[in-house]
C-alpha positions as CSV (number, residue, x, y, z in Angstrom):
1,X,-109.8,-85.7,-97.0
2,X,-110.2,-87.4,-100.6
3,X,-112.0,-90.6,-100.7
4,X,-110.2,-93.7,-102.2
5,X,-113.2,-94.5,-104.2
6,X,-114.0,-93.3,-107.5
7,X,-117.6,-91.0,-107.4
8,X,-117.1,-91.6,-111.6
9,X,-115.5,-94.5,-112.8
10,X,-114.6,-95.4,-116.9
11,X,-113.5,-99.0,-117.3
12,X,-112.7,-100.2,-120.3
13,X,-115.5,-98.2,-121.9
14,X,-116.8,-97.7,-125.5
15,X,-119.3,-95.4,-126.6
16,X,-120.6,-95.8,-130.7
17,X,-123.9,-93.0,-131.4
18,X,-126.1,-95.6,-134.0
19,X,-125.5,-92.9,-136.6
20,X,-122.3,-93.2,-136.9
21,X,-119.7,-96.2,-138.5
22,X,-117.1,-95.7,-135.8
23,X,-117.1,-95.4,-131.8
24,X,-116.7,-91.7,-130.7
25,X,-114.9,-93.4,-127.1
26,X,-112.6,-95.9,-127.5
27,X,-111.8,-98.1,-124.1
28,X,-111.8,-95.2,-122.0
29,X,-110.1,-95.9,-118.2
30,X,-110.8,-92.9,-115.8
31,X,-111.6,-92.4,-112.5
32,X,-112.4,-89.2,-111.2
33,X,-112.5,-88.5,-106.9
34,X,-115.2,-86.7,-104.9
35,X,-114.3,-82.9,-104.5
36,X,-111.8,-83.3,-107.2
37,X,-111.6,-80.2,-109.7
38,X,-111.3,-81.9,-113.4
39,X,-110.7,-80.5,-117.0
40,X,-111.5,-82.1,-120.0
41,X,-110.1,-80.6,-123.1
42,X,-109.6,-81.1,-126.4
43,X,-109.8,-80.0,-130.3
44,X,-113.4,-80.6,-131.9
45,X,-114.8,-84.1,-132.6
46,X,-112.0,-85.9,-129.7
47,X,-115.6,-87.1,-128.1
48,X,-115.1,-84.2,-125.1
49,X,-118.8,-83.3,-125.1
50,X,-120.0,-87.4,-125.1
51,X,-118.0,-88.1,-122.1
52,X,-120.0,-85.5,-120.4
53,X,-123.1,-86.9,-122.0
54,X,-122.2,-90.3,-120.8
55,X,-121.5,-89.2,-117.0
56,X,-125.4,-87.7,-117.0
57,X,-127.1,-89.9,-119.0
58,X,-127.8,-88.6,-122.1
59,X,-126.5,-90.8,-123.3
60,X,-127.7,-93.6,-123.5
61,X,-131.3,-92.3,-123.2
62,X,-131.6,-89.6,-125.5
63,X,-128.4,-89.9,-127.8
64,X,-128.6,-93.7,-128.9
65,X,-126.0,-95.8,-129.3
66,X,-124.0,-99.1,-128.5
67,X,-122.0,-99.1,-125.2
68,X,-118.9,-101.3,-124.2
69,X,-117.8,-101.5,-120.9
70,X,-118.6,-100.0,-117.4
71,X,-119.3,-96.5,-116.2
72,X,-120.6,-95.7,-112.4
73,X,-121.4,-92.8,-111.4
74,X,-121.7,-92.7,-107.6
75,X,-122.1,-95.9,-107.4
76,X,-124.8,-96.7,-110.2
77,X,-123.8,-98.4,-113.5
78,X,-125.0,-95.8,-115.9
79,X,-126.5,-98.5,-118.8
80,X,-129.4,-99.7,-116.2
81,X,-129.9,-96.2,-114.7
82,X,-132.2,-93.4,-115.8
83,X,-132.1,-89.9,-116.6
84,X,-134.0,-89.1,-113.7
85,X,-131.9,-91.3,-111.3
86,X,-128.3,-89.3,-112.9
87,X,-129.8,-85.8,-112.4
88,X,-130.3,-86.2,-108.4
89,X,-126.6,-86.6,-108.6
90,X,-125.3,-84.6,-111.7
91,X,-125.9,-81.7,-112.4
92,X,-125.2,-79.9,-115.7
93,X,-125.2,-76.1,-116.9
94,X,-124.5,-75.7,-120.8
95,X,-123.1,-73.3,-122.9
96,X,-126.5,-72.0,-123.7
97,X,-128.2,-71.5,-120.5
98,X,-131.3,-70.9,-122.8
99,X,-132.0,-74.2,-123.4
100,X,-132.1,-75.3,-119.7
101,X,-135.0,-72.6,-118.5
102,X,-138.3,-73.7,-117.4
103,X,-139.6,-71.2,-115.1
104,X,-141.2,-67.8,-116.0
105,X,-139.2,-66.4,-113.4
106,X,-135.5,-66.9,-112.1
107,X,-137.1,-67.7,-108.7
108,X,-139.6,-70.5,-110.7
109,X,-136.8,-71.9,-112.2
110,X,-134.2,-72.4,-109.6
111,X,-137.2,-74.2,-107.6
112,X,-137.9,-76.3,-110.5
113,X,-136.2,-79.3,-109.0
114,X,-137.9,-79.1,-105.4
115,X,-141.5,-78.4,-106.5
116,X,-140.6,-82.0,-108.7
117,X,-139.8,-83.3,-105.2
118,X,-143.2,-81.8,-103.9
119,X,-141.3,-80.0,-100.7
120,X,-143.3,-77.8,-98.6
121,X,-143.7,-73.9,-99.9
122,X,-141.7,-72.5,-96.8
123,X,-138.8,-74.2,-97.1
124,X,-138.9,-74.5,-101.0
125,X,-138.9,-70.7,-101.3
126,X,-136.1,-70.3,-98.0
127,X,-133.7,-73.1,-100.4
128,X,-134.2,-71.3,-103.4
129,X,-133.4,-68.2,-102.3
130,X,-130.2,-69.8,-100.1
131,X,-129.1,-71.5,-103.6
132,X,-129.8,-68.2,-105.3
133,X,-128.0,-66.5,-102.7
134,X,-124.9,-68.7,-103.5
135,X,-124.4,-67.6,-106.9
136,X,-125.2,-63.8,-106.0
137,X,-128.8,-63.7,-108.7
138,X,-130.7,-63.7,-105.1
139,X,-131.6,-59.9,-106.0
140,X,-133.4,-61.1,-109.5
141,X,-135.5,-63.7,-108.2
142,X,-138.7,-61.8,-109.5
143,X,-137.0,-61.1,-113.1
144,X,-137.7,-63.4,-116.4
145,X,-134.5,-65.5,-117.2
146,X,-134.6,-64.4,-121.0
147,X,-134.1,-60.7,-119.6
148,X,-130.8,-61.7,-117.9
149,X,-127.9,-61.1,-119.3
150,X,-125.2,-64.1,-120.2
151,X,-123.4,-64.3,-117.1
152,X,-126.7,-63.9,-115.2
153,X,-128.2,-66.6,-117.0
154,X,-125.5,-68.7,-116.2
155,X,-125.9,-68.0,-112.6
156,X,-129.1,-69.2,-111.9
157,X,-128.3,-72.6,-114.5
158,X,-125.8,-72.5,-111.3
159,X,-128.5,-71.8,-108.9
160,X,-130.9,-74.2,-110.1
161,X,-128.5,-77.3,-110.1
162,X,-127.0,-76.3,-106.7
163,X,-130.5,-76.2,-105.4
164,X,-130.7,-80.0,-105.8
165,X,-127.8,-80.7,-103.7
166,X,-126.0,-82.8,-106.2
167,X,-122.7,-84.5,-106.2
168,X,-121.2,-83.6,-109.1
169,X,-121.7,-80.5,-111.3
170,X,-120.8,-80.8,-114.9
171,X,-119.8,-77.8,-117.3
172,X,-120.4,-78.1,-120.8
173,X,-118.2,-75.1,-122.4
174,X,-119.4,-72.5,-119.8
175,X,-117.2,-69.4,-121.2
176,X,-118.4,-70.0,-124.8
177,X,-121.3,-67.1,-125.0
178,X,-119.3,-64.9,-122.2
179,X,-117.6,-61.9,-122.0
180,X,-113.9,-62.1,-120.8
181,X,-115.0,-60.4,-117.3
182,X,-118.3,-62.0,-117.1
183,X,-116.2,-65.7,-118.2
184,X,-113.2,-64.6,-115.5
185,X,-116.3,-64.4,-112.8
186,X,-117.4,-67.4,-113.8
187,X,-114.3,-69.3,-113.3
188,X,-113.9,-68.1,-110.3
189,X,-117.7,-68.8,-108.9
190,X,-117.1,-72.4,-109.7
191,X,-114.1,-72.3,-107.8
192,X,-115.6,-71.1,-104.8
193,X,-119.0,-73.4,-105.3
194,X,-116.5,-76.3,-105.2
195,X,-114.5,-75.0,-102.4
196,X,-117.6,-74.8,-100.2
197,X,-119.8,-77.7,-100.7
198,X,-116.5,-80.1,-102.2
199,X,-118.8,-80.8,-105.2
200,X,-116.7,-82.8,-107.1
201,X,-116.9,-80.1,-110.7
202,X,-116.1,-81.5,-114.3
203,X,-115.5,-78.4,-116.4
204,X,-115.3,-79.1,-120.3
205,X,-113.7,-76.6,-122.1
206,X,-110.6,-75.7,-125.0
207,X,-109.8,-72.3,-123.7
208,X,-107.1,-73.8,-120.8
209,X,-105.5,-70.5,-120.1
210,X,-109.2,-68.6,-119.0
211,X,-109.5,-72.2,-117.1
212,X,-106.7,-72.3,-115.2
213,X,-107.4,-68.9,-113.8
214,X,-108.2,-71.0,-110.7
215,X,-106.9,-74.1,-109.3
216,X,-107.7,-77.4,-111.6
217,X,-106.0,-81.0,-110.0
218,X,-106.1,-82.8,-113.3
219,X,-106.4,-82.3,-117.2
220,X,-107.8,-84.9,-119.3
221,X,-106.7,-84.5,-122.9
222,X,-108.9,-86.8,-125.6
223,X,-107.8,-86.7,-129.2
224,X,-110.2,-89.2,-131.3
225,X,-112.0,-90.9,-128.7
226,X,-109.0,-91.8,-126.3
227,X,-107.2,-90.2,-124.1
228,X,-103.8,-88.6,-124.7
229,X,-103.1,-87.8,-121.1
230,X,-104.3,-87.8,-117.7
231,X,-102.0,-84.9,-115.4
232,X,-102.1,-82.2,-113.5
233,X,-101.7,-78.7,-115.2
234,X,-98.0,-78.6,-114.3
235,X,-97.3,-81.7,-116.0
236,X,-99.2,-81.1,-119.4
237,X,-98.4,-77.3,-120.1
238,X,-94.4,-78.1,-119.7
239,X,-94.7,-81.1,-122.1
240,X,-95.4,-81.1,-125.6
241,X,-99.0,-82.5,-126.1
242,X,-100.9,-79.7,-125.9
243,X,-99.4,-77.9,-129.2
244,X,-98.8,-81.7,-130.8
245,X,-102.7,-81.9,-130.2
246,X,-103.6,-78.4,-131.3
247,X,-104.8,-77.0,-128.7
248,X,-104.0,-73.2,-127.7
249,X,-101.3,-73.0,-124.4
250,X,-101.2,-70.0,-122.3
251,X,-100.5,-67.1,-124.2
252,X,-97.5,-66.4,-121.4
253,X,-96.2,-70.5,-121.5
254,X,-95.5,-69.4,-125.4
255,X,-94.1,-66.1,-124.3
256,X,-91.7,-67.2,-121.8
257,X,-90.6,-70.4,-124.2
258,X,-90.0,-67.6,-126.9
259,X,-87.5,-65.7,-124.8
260,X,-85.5,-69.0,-124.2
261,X,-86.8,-69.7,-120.7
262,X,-87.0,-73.4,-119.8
263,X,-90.6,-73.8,-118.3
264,X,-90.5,-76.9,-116.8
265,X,-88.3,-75.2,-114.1
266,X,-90.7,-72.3,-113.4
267,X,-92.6,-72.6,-110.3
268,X,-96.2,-72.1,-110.6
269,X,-96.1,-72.4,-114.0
270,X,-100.1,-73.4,-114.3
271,X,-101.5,-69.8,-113.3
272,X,-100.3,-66.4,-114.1
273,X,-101.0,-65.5,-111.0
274,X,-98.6,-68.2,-109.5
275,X,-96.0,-67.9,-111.8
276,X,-92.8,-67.3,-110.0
277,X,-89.6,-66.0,-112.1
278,X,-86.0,-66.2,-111.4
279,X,-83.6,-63.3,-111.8
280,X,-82.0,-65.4,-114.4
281,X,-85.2,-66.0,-116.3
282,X,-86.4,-62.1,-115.7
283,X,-83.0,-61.4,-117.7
284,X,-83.5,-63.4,-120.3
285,X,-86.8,-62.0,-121.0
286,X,-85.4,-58.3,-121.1
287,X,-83.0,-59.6,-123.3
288,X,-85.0,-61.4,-126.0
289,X,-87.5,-58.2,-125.7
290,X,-84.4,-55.8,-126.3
291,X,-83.7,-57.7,-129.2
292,X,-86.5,-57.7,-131.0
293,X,-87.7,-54.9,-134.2
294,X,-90.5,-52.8,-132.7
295,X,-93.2,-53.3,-135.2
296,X,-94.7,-49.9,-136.7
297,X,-97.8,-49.9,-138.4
298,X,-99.0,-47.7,-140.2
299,X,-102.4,-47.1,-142.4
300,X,-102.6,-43.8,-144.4
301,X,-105.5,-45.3,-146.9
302,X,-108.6,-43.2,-147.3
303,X,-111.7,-43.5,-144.7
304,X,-114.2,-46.1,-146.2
305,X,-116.7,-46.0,-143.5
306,X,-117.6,-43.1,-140.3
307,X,-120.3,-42.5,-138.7
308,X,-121.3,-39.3,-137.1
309,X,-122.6,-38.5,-133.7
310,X,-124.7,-41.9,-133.6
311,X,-128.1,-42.0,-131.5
312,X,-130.2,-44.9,-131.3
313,X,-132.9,-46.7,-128.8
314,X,-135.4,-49.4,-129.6
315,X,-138.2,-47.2,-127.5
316,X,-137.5,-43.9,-126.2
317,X,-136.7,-44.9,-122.7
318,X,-134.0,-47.8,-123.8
319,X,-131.3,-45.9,-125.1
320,X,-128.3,-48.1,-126.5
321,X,-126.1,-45.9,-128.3
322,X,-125.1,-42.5,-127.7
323,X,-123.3,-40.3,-129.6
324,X,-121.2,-42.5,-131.6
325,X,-118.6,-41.1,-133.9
326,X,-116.0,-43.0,-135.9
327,X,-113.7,-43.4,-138.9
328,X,-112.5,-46.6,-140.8
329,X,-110.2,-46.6,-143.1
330,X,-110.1,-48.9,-146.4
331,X,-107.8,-51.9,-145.5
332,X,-108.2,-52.2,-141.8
333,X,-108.8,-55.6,-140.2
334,X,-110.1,-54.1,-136.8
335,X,-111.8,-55.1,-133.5
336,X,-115.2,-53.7,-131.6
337,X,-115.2,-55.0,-127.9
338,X,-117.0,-54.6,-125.1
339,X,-119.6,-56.4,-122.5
340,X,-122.6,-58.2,-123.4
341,X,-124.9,-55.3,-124.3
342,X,-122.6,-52.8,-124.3
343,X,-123.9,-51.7,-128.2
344,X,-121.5,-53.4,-130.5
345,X,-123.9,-55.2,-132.7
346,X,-126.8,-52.6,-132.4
347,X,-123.5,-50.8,-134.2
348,X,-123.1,-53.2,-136.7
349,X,-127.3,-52.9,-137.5
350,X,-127.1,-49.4,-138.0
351,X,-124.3,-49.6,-140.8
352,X,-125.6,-52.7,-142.4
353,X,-129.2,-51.1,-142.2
354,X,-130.8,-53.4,-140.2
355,X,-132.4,-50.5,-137.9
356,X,-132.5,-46.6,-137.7
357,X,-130.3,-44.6,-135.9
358,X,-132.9,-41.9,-134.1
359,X,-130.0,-39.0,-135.2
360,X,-126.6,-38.8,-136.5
361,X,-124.9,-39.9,-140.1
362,X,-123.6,-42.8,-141.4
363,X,-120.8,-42.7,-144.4
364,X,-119.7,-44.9,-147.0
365,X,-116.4,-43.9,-149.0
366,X,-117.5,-39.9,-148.2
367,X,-121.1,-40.3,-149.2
368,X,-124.1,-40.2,-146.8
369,X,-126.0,-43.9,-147.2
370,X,-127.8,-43.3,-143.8
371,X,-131.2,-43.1,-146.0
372,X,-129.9,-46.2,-147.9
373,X,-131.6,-49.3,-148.2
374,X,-130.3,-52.5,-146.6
375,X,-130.2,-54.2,-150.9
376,X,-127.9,-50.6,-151.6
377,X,-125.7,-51.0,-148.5
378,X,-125.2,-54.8,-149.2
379,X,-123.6,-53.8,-152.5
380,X,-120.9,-52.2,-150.3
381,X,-121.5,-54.4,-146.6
382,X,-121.2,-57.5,-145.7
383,X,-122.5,-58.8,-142.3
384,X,-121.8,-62.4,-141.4
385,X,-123.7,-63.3,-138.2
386,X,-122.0,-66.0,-135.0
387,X,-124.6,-68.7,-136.1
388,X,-123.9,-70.0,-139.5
389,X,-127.3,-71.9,-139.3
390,X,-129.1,-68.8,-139.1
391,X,-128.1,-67.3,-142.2
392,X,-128.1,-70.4,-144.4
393,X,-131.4,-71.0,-146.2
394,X,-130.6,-73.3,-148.9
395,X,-129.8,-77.3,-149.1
396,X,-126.8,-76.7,-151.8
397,X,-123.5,-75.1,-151.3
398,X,-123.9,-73.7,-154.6
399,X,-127.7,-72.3,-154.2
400,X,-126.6,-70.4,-151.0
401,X,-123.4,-68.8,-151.9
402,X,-125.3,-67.8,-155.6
403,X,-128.7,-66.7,-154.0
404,X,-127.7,-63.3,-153.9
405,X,-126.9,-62.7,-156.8
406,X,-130.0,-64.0,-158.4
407,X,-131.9,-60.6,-159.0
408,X,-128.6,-59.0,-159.8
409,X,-129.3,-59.0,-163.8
410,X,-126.1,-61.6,-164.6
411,X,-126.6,-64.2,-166.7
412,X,-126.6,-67.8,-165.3
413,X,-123.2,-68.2,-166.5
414,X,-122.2,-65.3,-165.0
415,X,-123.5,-66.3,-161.9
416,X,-121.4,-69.8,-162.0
417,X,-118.9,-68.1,-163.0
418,X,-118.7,-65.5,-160.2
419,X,-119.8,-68.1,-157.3
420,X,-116.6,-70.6,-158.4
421,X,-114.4,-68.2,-157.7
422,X,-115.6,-67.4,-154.5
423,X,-115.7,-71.2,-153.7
424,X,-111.9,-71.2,-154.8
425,X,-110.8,-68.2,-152.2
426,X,-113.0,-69.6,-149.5
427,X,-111.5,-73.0,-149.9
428,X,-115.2,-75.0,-151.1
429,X,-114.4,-75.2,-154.4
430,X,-114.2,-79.0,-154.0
431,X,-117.4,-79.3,-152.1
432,X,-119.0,-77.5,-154.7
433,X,-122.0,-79.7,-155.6
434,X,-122.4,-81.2,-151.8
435,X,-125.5,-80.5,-149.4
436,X,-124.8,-77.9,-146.7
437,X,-125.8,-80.3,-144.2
438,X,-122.5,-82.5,-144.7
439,X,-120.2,-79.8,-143.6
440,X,-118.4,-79.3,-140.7
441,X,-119.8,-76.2,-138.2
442,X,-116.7,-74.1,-139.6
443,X,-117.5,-75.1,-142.8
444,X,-120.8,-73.7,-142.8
445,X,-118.8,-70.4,-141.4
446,X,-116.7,-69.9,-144.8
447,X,-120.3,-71.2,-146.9
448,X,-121.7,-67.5,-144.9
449,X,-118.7,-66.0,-145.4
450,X,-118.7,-66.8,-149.0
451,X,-122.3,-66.1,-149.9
452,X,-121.4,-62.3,-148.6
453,X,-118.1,-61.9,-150.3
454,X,-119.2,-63.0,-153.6
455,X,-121.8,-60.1,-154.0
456,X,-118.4,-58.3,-154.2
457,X,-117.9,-56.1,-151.0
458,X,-115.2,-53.5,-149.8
459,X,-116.3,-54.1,-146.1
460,X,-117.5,-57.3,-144.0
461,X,-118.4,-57.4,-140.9
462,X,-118.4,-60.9,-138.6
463,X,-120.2,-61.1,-135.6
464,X,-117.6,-63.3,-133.0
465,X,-116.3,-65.3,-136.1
466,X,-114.1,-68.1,-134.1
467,X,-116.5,-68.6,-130.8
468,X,-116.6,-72.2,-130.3
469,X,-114.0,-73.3,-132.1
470,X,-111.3,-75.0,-131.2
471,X,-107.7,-73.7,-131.8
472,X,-107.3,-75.3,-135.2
473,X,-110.6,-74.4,-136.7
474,X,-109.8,-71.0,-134.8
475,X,-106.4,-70.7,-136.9
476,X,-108.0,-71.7,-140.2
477,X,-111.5,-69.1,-139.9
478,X,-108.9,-66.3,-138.8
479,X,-106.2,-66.6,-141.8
480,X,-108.8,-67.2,-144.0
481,X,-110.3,-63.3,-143.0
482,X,-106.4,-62.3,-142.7
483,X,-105.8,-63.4,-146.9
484,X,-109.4,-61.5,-147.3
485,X,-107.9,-58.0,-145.8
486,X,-104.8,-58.3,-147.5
487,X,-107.0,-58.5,-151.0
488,X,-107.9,-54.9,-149.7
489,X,-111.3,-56.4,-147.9
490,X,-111.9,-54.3,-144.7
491,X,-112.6,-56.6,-142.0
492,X,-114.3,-55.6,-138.7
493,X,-114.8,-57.9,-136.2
494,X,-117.0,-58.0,-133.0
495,X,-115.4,-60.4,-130.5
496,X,-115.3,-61.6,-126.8
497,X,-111.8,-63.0,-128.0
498,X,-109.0,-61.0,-126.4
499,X,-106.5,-63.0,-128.1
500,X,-107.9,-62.5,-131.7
501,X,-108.0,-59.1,-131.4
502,X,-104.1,-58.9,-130.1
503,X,-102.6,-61.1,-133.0
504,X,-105.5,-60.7,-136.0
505,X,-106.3,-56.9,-135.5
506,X,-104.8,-53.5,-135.8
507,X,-107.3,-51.0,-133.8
508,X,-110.0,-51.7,-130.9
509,X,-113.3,-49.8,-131.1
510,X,-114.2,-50.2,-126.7
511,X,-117.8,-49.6,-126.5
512,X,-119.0,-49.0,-122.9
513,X,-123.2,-48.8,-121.7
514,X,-123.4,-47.5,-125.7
515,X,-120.3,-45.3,-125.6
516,X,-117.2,-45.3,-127.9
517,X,-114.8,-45.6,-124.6
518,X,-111.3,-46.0,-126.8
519,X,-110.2,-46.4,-130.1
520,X,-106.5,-47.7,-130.0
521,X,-104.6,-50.3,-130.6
522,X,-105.3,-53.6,-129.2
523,X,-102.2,-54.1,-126.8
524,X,-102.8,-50.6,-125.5
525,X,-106.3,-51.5,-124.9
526,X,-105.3,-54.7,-122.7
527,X,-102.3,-53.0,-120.8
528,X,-104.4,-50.7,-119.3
529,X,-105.7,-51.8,-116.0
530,X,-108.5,-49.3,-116.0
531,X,-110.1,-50.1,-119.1
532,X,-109.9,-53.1,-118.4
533,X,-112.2,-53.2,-115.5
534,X,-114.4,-50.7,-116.5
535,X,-115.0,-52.4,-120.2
536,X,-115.4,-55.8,-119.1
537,X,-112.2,-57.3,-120.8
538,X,-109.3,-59.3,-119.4
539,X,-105.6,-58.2,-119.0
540,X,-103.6,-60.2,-121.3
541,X,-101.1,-62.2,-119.1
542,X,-98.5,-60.7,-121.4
543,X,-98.8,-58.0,-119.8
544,X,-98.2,-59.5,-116.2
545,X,-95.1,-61.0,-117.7
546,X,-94.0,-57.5,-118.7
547,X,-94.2,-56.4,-115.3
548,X,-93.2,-59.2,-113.8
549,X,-89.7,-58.9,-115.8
550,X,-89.2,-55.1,-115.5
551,X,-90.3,-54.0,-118.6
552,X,-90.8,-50.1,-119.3
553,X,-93.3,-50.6,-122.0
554,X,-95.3,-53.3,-121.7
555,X,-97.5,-51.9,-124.8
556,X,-94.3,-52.6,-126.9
557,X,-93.5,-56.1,-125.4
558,X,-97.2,-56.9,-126.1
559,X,-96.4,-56.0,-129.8
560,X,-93.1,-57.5,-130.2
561,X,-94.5,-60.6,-129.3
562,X,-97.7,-60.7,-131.4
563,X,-95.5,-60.0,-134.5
564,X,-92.9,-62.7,-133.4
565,X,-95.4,-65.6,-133.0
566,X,-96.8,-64.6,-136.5
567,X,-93.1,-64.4,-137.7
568,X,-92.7,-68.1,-136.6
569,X,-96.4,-69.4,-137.6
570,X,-95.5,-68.1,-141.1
571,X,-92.4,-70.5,-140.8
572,X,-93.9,-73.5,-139.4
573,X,-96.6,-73.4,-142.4
């Protein structure tokens, strides 16, 4: 049974960082119950991440600032608390699990906590194995953290908070680094955690759909410091805040309110798997489907890129690829996706240069560049990494985006020149003369993307261009890349990012253990049950509506809709 009283409680509370002119939380009101399963969304810079700063101290002890107002949690005003006294009771697993490790060992580091409360060796190692045990990492107690992968790292962040028996854990973006499997599992380890021990769990997170793929009681939607609304998921997804505040509904919500089905009356309507349809709404969905132009795409351009029977291992017992052949064709806006380490950027190295393949060949517009250097492939290549910040080397805009072209034998005017109008199609031109470190994160994305396109390449390649980002800054980075390929720029993509690749992308490479496992088209790729699971990927719940409805070809209603909600994005711009 739910306690009356609050285990976190806003009132009237005001958060301002010292470095900045306005407060980030504006007289917040919020009370959240023990056990209770909380979301907090919104789109970048609505203060999402300081709440969860605020409820385990960060701030105000490492992340200055001026508070107003009251906030207990369990009990303890949070102002004349310490760090120390917050993390008996909260505990928090980021979207890097890298930055929490401590231990040398997965077993070290989920006992960090208990050697810090000096408890005997017997039952220190029978709890951390019991903890690890919870989050299924029991068999890697022995193994380095760093040697994990993502979703294993996460698991024993998991482990290692658990271990402390705290109140409340706290999830800072926990699908941001995942694959969709590896996130799905995630999702649903939480849910179970919290379904076991009745942790009261505070997920933070813009990607509601993946969320919701379990049972949430309440979303709390900020915008600017304050919040917008406090409901459960069947209240906010049939209302109209979620679009009004830019953030990304449930790819099936959109579906079914395309077809002329009224959602508020669906039952279930906050999980896919819940979602219950009536004949009536079944029909209308056939109908719009019937209705609609199948799209046909077609690319008959010449190949651009294709590699040939691909080898390559870092030592000669670590194979990652294996036999990896493929054709590009000029023009193509296309997706490579897979599981964390499944070879898709040890790919993207090999074309770009960045390593060796141990055999096979590797072709630019028909001619063999797999002897070329990484300066003669650049001519031709583009690679844009996920981190902005580690490809950016200079303090100007204009010193970054023109550093390439320094030893390129143009004249200085030349150079300007060249590097405005780059600035112009990127959309910096105005920010021209300003310091890199006064953009935005996705405005250090186009300042990458810019100091690669204006060294005047046929292909780029971006390594999981939108992760992060919230659904506007999602929109803007992907039409951006969209008005690049239809210059004639190929565009490859690696992504985690099912969505992307259904609406942005016109082919999925599936890599599998350092296999090509498919090359089609992405709404083939995520109607196919099979792949699916063996890939690591996540069925698009367009596909369950398909079924759902009686749809023959749920490959075509996949389609129809991708093309219709770019039909009607074009329309609203």
């Amino acid at each position: 049974m739910m306690s009356n009283t609050p285990i976190i409680s806003f009132k009237d509370f005001s958060f301002q960082y010292n470095a900045q002119k306005q407060p980030t939380l504006k007289h917040l009101n919020l009370d959240i119950y023990p056990g209770e399963k909380i979301l907090i969304c919104g789109a970048s810079g609505s203060g999402k991440s300081t709440i969860g700063n605020c409820i385990n101290g960060l701030i105000p002890f490492s992340y200055m600032g001026k508070i107003e107002g009251s906030l207990t949690v369990d009990g303890i005003e949070t102002k004349d608390s310490s760090i120390f006294e917050l993390s008996t009771r909260v505990g928090t697993v980021l979207q890097d699990p890298d930055g929490q490790f401590v231990g040398l060992t997965v077993g070290e580091d989920i006992a960090f906590a208990l050697e810090n409360d000096c408890v005997e060796q017997k039952q220190m190692i029978e709890e951390t194995f019991l903890s690890a045990q919870k989050v299924d990492i029991h068999r890697h107690l022995d193994h380095a953290p760093y040697d994990l992968s993502g979703g294993q790292k996460q698991r024993v962040s998991m482990a290692g908070v658990l271990v402390d028996k705290v109140k409340i854990l706290l999830f800072d973006e926990p699908l941001a680094n995942l694959d969709p499997a590896t996130g799905k599992s995630a999702i649903e380890l939480i849910d179970k955690i919290q379904k076991e021990s009745n942790t009261t769990v505070i997920i933070i997170e813009h990607r509601i759909e993946d969320v919701l793929w379990e049972k949430i009681d309440r979303i709390i939607l900020l915008d600017d410091g304050c919040i917008i609304s406090d409901s459960t998921p069947q209240q906010l997804l049939t209302g109209p805040l979620l679009v009004e505040y830019g953030i990304r509904e449930p790819l099936y919500l959109t579906a079914l309110k395309y077809t002329g089905v009224d959602v508020s009356k669906v039952e279930g309507i906050d999980n896919i798997k819940t979602v219950r349809l009536t004949e009536e709404d079944k029909a209308a969905v056939r109908k719009w489907f019937s209705m609609q132009p199948k799209p046909v795409l077609i690319n008959d351009n010449d190949v651009i890129l294709e590699t040939r029977n691909l080898d390559f291992g870092y030592t000669e017992n670590t194979q990652i690829l294996f036999d990896v052949s493929l054709k590009i064709q000029k023009g193509e806006m296309l997706a490579i996706v897979g599981r964390n380490g499944a070879g898709k950027s040890t790919l993207c190295k090999l074309v770009c240069g960045f390593e060796n393949p141990q055999s096979g060949k590797i072709f630019y517009a028909n001619e063999d560049i797999t002897d070329s250097s990484i300066r003669q492939r650049a001519a031709h290549i583009g690679y844009v990494m996920q981190n902005p910040n580690q490809m950016i080397s200079q303090s100007m805009i204009f010193d970054e985006v023109a550093m390439g072209l320094k030893k390129s034998g143009l004249s200085e005017e030349q150079i300007k020149e060249r590097v405005y109008q780059t600035l112009k199609i990127c959309g910096l031109y105005e920010f021209r003369n300003w310091p890199i470190s006064a953009l935005s994160f996705g405005q250090k994305k186009r300042v990458t993307i810019a100091s690669i396109l204006v060294m005047g390449p046929d292909i780029i390649i971006l390594d999981e261009p939108t992760a992060g980002q919230d659904f506007r800054h999602y929109t803007e980075i992907m039409e951006f890349l969209s008005q690049l390929n239809e210059q004639g720029i190929t565009v490859i993509i690696v992504t985690h990012d099912m969505h992307l690749m259904l609406e942005y992308t016109n082919r999925a490479l599936v890599f599998l253990d350092g296999r090509l496992m498919r090359d089609d088209s992405g709404s083939s790729v995520l109607c196919n049950p099979e792949l699916i699971n063996r890939a690591a990927l996540k069925e698009t719940s367009l596909f369950a509506i398909a079924n759902m409805c009686g749809i023959d070809d749920p490959v075509a209603f996949v389609d129809c809709f991708i093309a219709y909600e770019k039909k009607e994005r074009s329309h609203a711009e």
